[in-house]
C-alpha positions in Angstrom: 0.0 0.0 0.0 1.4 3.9 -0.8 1.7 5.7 1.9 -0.1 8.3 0.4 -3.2 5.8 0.3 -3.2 5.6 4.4 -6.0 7.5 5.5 -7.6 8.3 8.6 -10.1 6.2 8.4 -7.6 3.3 7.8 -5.4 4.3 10.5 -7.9 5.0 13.3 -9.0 1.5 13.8 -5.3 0.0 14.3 -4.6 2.8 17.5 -3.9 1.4 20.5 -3.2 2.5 23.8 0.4 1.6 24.4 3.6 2.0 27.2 6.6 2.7 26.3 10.0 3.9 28.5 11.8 6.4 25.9 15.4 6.9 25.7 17.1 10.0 25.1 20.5 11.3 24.5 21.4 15.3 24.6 24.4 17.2 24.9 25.4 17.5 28.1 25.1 20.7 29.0 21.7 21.0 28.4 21.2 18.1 31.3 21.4 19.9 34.2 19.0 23.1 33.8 15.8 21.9 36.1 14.8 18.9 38.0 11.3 19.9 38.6 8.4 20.8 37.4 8.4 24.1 39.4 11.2 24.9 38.0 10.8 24.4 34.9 7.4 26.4 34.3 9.9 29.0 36.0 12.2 28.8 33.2 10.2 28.2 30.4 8.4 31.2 31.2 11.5 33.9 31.7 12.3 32.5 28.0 8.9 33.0 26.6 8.6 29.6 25.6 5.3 28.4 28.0 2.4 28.2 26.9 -0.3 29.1 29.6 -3.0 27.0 27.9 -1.2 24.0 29.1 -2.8 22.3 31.8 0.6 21.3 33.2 4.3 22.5 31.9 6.7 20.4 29.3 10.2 19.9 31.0 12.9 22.0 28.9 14.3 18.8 27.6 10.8 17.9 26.2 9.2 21.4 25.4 12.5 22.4 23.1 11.1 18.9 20.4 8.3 21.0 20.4 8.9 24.7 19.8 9.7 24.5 16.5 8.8 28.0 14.6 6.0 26.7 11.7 7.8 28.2 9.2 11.3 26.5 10.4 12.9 24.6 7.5 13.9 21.6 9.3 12.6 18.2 8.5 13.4 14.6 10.4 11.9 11.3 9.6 8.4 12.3 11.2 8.6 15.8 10.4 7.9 18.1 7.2 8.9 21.7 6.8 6.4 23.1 8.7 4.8 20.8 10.6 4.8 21.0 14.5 7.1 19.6 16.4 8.0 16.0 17.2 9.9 14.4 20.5 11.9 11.7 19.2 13.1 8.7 21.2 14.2 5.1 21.5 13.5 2.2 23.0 17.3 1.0 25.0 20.1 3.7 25.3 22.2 1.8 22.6 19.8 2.6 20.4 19.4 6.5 21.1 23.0 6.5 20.3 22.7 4.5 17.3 20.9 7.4 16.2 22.6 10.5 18.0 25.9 8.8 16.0 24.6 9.0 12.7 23.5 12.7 12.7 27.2 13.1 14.2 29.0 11.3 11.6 26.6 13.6 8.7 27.8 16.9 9.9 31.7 15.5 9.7 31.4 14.0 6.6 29.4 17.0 4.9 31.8 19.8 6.9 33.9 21.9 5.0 36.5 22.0 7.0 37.9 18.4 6.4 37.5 17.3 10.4 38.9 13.5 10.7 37.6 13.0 14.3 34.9 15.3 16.6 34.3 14.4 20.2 30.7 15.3 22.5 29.8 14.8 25.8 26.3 13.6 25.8 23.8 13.0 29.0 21.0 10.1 29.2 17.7 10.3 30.6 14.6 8.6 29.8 11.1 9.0 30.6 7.5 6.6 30.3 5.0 7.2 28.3 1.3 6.7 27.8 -0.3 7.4 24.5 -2.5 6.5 21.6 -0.3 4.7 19.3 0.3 2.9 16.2 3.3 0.4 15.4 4.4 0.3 12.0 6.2 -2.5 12.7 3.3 -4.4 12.8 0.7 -5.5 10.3 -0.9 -3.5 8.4 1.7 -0.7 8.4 4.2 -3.2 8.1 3.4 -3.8 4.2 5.2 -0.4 3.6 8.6 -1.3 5.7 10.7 -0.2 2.9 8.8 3.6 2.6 9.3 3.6 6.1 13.0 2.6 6.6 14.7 4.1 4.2 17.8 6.1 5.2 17.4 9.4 3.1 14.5 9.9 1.7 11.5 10.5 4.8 8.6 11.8 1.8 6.7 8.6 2.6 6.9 8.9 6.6 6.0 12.2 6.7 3.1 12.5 4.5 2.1 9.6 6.6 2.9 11.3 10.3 0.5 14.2 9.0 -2.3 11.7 8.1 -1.5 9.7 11.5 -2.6 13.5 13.0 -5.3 13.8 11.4 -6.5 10.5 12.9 -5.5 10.9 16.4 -2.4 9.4 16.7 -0.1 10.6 19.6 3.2 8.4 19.2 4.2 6.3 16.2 6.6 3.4 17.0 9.0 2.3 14.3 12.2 -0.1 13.5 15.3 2.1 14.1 17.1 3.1 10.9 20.7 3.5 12.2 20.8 1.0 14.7 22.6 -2.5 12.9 20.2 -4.9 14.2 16.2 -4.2 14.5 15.3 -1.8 17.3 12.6 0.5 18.2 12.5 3.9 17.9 9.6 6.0 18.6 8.1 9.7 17.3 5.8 11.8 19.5 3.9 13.7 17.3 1.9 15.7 20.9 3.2 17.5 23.5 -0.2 16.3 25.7 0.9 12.9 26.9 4.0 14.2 27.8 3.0 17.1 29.9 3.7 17.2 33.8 6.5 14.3 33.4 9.8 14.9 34.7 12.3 13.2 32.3 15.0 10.5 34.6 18.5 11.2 34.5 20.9 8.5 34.6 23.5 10.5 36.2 26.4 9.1 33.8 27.7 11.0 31.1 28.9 9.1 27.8 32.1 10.3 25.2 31.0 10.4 22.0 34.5 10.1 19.5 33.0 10.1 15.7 34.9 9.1 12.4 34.6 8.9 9.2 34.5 4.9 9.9 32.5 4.4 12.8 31.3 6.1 16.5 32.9 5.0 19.7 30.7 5.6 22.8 32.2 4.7 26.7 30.3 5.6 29.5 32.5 8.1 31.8 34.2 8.1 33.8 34.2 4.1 33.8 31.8 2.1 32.2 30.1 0.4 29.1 31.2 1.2 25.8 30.5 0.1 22.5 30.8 1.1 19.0 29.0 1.1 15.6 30.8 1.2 12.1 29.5 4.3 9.8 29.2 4.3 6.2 
């Protein structure tokens, strides 16, 4: 089936309310700003970024998926030019790197300035989630795996995230793309189920070294590490 042949009326039926305990990996300096939900309405409001209508605040490291300008020219997997925002996440931390790695490894291998090696600091924190959700891993979606797994070209999951709006669809859970063995990923595509929850910090930091051939990640300052060739 096209994805452009998915319609509402198709999708509604196949919604499910689902749990899930989302992964997330951020620079980390952008871990330690609040740890509650005082403080954050505090600091969302002195940067003009809360909304009063909410019932309850988003956490910084949630509310910033969301306050993307509509007229913002950025576009992910789940997410056209234009469209509002989407939280992205994953189901296991070595798969939230899987993916951090890969947007990594594009900016070095499309930079100008020839870089053989870049290094980040990245925090970990995850959160659960409630929501009305589809799984396009899963029959019927699952007849258009290709559309949604391929690695450059998101026409076909987007067109599709805007339908999956239209019929009431909060999170859609998908097979990681970057991660080398299957995975699951998942898009938020509303700020609602995620208001009021305070995102868990894992209190570990992890080294991220990225080269042309592959990304090295070790937990600091002792602790896991792992690695995943690039291409």
């Amino acid at each position: 089936m096209s994805p452009i042949t998915w319609k509402p009326t198709v999708i509604s039926p196949e919604i499910r309310l689902r749990s899930v305990r989302l992964w997330r990996m951020v620079p980390a300096d952008r871990m330690q700003v609040v740890e509650t939900l005082a403080e954050a309405q505090v600091l969302a409001t002195i940067l003009g970024e809360y909304e009063a209508s909410r019932p309850q605040p988003l956490h910084p490291l949630v509310a910033e998926c969301f306050q993307v300008r509509p007229n913002a020219d950025l576009a992910t997997r789940f997410r056209a030019p234009g469209d509002p925002g989407v939280f992205y996440g994953a189901g296991a931390v070595k798969t939230a790197a899987a993916e951090v790695a890969y947007w990594r490894h594009r900016f070095i291998t499309r930079s100008t300035c020839q870089m053989e090696k870049q290094q980040s600091l990245h925090g970990v924190f995850h959160l659960d989630l409630t929501a009305e959700s589809i799984d396009l891993r899963a029959p019927p979606f699952n007849s258009d795996t290709a559309a949604w797994l391929h690695p450059h070209d998101y026409t076909a999951p987007q067109l599709f995230a805007a339908t999956a709006r239209e019929a009431g669809v909060a999170c859609i859970m998908y097979q990681s793309v970057r991660h080398p063995t299957p995975a699951m990923c998942a898009a938020v595509l509303s700020p609602e189920p995620l208001a009021g929850k305070i995102p868990t910090d894992s209190r570990r930091s992890w080294e991220l070294t990225i080269t042309r051939q592959e990304a090295i990640w070790r937990q600091t300052p002792f602790g896991e590490s792992f690695a995943f060739p690039l291409t």
